[in-house]
N, C-alpha and C positions, 0 to 999 in steps of 0.2 A: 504494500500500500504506500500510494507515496501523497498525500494532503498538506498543503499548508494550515494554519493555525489559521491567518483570514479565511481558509475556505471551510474551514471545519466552523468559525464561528458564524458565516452565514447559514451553512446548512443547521446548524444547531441553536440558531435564533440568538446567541449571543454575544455578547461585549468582552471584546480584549484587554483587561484592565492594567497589564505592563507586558513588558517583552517584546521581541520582534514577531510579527505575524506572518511574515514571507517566511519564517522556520520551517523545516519540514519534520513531515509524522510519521511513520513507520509501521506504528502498531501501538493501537490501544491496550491497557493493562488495567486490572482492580487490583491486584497484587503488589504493594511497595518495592515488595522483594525480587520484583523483575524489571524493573526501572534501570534502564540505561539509556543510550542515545538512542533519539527517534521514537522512544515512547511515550505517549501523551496518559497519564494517569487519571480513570477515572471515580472517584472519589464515591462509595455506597453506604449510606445511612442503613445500618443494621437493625435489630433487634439490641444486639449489647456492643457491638463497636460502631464507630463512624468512621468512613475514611478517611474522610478531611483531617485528622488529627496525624496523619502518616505524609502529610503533603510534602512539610518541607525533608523529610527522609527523603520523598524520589528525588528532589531535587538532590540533594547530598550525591545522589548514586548516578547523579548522570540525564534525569531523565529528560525529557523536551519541554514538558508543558503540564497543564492538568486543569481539570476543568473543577469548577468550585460553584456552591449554590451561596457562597454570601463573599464580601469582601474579606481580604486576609492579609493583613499588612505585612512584609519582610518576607514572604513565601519564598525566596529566593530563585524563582523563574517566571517564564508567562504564564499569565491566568485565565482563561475564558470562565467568564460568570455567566450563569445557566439556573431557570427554576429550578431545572431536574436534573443530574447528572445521569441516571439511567435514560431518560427520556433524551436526554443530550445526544449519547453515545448513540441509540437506536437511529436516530436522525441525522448522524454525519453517515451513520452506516449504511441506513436509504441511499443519501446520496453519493456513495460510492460504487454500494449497487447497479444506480442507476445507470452507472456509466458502461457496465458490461453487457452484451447483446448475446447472450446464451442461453442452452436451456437449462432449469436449476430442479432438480425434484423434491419437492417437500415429500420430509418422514416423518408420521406422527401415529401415536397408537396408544393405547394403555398400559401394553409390554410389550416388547420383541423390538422399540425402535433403532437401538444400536447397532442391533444384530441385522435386521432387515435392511439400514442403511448402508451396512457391508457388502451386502450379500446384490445388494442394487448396484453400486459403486464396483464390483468387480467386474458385475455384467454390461457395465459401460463400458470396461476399458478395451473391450473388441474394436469401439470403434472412435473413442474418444481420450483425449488429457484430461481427466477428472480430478475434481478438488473436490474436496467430501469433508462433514465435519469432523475434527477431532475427537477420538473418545467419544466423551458424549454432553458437548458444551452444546445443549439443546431449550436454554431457557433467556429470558427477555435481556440477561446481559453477553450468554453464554454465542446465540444465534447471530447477533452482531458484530462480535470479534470475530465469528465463524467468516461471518460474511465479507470483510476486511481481510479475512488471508486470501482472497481470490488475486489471483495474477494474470496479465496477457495471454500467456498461453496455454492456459487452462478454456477447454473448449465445452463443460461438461460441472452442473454440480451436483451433489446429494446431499443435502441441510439437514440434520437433523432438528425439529420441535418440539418442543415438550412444554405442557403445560400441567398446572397445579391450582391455579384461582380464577376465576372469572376475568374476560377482556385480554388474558394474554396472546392468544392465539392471532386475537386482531393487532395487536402492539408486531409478534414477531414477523406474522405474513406481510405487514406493512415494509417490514427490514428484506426480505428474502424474496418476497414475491416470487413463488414456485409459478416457472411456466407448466406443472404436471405436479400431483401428488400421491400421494401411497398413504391409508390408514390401515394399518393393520390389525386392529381390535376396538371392542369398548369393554372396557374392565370395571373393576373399584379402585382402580389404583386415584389417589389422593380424594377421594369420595368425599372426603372428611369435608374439604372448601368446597365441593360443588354439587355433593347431598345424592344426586341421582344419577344415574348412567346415561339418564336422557339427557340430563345437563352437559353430562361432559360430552357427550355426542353432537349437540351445540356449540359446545365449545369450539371441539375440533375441526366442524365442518368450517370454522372460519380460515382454516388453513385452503381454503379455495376463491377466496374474497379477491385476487388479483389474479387469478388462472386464467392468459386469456382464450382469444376466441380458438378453437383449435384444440386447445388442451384438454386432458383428461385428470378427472379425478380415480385411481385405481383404489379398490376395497378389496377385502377379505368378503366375499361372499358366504363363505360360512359363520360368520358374526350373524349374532339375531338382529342386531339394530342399522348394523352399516350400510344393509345392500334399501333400505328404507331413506337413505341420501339422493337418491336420484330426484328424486322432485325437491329437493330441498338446496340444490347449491346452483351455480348460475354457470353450469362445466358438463360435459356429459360424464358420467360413472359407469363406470367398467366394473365388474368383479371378476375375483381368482379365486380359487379352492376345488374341493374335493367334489363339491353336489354338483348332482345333476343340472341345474341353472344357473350356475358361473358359465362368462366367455370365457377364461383360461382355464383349463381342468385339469387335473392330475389323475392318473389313471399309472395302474399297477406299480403299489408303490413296493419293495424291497429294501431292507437293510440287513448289510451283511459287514461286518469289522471294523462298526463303527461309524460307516457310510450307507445313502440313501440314494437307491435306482427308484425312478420311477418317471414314468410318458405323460409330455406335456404334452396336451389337443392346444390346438389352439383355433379361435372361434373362424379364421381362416379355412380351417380343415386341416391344417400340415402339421404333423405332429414327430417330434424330438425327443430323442433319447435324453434322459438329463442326470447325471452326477453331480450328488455333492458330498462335499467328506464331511457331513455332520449328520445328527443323526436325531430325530424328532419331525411329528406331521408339522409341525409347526416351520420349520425346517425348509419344507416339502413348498411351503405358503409363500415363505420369503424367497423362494429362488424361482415360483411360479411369477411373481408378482415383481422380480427382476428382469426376466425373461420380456415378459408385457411390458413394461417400461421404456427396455432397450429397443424392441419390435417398433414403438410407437417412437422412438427417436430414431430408427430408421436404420438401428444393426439389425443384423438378420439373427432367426429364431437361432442356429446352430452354434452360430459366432459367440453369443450370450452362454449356451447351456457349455460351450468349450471353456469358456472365462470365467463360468461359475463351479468348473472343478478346480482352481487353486484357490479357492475360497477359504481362511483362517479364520476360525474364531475368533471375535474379540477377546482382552484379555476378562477375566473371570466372568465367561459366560459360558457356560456349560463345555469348558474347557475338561476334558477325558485324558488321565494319566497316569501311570502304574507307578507307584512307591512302595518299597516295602511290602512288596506283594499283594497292597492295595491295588482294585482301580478306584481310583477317585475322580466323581464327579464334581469340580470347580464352577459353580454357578453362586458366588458368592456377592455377586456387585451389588443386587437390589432384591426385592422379592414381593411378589402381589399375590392374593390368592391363584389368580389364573396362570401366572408364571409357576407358584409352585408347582398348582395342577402339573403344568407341561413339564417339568423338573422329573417330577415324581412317576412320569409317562418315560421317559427316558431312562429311569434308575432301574425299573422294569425290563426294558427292551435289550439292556444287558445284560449276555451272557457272565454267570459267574459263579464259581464250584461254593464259594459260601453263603454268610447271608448279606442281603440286601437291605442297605442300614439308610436310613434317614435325618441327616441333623439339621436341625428347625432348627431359628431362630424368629423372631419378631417382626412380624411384618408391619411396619409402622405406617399412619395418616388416615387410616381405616376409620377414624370417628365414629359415631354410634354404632354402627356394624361388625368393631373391630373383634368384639366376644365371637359372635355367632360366627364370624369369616376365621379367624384362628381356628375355633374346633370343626367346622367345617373340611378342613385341610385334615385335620388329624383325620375326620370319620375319611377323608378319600384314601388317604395314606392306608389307612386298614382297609377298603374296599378292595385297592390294588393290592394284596398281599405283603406287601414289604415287612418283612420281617421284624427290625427292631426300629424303634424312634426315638430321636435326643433331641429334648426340646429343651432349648436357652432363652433365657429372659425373663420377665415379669409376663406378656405377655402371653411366651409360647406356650403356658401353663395349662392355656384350652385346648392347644394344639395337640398336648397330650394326655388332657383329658377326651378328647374327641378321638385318639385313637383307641385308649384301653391302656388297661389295667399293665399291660405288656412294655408301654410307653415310661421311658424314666426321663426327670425333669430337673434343670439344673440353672439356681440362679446366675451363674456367669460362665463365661466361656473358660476357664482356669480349669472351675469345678467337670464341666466336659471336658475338658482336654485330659484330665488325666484318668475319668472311666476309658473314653474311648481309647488311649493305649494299654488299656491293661485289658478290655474287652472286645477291641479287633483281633481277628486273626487272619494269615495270608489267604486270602481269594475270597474275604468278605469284598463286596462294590461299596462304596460310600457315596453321597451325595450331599453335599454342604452347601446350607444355604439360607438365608437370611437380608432384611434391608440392610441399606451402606450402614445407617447408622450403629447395626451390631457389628462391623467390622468383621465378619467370618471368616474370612483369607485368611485370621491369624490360625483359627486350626487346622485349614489347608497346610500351611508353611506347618507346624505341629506334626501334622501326621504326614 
């Protein structure tokens, strides 16, 4: 990214109140601790920290600039003063945007968006330079940095969205304006701020608010509520999936070592062989729904399903690895009832001479539905047979009361980590998994 400070202050509505403005910018930062040249800092009022109190540290460290919601005397660099600093940064990031003539695909879902944004992004690279977000900076500060590492020669992008409260969808679609999008579920995930799954199905359909004429909206037609978008966004809607009444279909699906065969129809008629090296229907969705994507930006079906066999997991997402004569299942980054579901769908479809072990953690943002949704998971975990269940946390406590009496509960991960090495043995499967905020990798790293 290459902005002047005058240009950032006109797209961001405001005033330069010292320094030079012909400066150049490089790359937006919230982090102090990444402040060096050509970084323009912007400053976010927390719940218990504010930024603004770190300002003159970037400076100390080199940085360019920072944008500030009040006057601050001695800052010791330039200042753009701004009502908003988020609202700041969304708005240089439009207009930076706006400068590039490509196509961009919004990702946005309840779960699976990291993974599906991968798995999309590889099926580009048949016929494109792709720039895809990082990781999974998918929120109103996260989609706007995303949007700022776009370069000349990047021909192609995959954005990941994510939302959590009401209006943000319309804040981040404003920054990214997807010529094409992809929603791959309606979950409970952060239920808590938007009460109902109709709401956040509301939400999300604003990720089509600048789709233009031409473009598609692609769905999970096997969602109850998704393929119900069609008369509801101003884009035509495509679905994917397994049913009968998807345009893209899947048909004879196989896993065999970890990997997933199975025949893409395509509502063409021409139907492709397709590999991928991971292994879940869900899986099956996001490489059908990559495929469509690519077709519609005009790689061809075979070229996509060749580029969606080097496909790598992100990192802690149902990442499959033998330790200590474990396999361990590494699905530790987040976790929502339907993500477990699909976890727990996986820890099943592996082969393994011992038993099939479960470690829950707390699924957190669940609000009033968090009781019934935690034991919920447990009664599935016991429907699918799995063997034993280790539940961590305060909350996971329904999770294993909803499996049974067979289910052991453990208020921190210390107190699990040191049953499960004295209670694994070589060719049990493990699967670990929990919200960020229990931090679960640490028993990965453990066992």
């Amino acid at each position: 990214m290459r902005l002047t400070i005058n240009e950032i202050c006109t797209a961001a509505g405001g005033r330069l109140l010292c320094g030079d403005g012909a400066a150049e910018i490089t790359r937006f930062i919230t982090d102090s601790r990444e402040a060096g040249p050509g970084a323009m800092f912007v400053p976010i009022r927390g719940e218990h920290v504010d930024g603004h109190t770190y300002i003159p540290s970037v400076f100390e460290k080199g940085g360019a600039a920072s944008f500030t919601d009040h006057e601050i005397e001695g800052a010791g660099g330039p200042l753009v003063l701004v009502e908003d600093c988020r609202a700041a940064l969304q708005q240089a990031a439009a207009y930076y945007r706006s400068r590039f003539d490509l196509p961009v695909v919004g990702v946005t879902g309840s779960v699976g968006k990291t993974t599906a944004k991968e798995m999309i992004a590889q099926a580009l690279t048949a016929g494109f330079d792709v720039f895809k977000t990082d990781k999974n900076h998918n929120s109103q500060v996260g989609v706007p940095i995303t949007v700022c590492g776009l370069e000349e020669h990047h021909t192609a992008a995959v954005v990941e969205m994510g939302i959590s409260m009401p209006r943000e969808m319309e804040r981040i679609a404003a920054v990214a304006r997807p010529t094409c999008a992809v929603m791959t579920n309606i979950g409970v995930s952060h239920i808590e701020y938007l009460k109902t799954r109709e709401n956040i199905l509301h939400e999300k359909a604003h990720i089509a608010d600048y789709i233009p004429y031409g473009g598609v909206l692609f769905v999970n037609g096997d969602d109850d509520l998704l393929p119900t978008l069609e008369d509801a966004v101003p884009c035509q809607v495509v679905t994917y999936g397994l049913g009968e009444d998807c345009y893209w279909q899947a048909h004879d699906l196989r896993e065999m070592n970890g990997c997933t065969y199975f025949t893409c129809l395509a509502p063409q008629g021409w139907e492709v062989e397709t590999f991928v090296p991971a292994v879940g229907v869900h899986n099956v969705r996001n490489a059908l729904a990559a495929i469509a994507v690519a077709c519609h930006l005009g790689v061809g079906g075979e070229a996509a399903s060749d580029a969606i066999a080097a496909y790598e997991p992100p990192a802690m997402r149902q990442q499959i690895q033998e330790k200590n004569g474990l396999l361990i299942i590494d699905d530790t980054y987040n976790a929502s009832p339907d993500s477990v579901r699909t976890a727990l769908d996986v820890l099943c479809t592996r082969p393994c001479q011992g038993k099939r072990v479960a470690v829950l953690a707390d699924m957190l943002e669940l609000g009033t539905v968090s009781q019934e949704q935690h034991r919920a998971v447990g009664e599935y975990a016991q429907d699918k047979g799995i063997h034993e269940l280790v539940a961590v946390g305060p909350l996971a406590k329904d999770i294993a009361e909803g499996f049974g009496y067979l289910a052991r509960w453990f208020e921190t991960k210390e107190e699990a980590i040191a049953y499960l090495q004295c209670a694994l043995q070589p060719g049990d499967a493990v699967l670990v998994k929990g919200s960020r905020g229990m931090q679960m990798e640490e028993i990965v790293e453990k066992l």
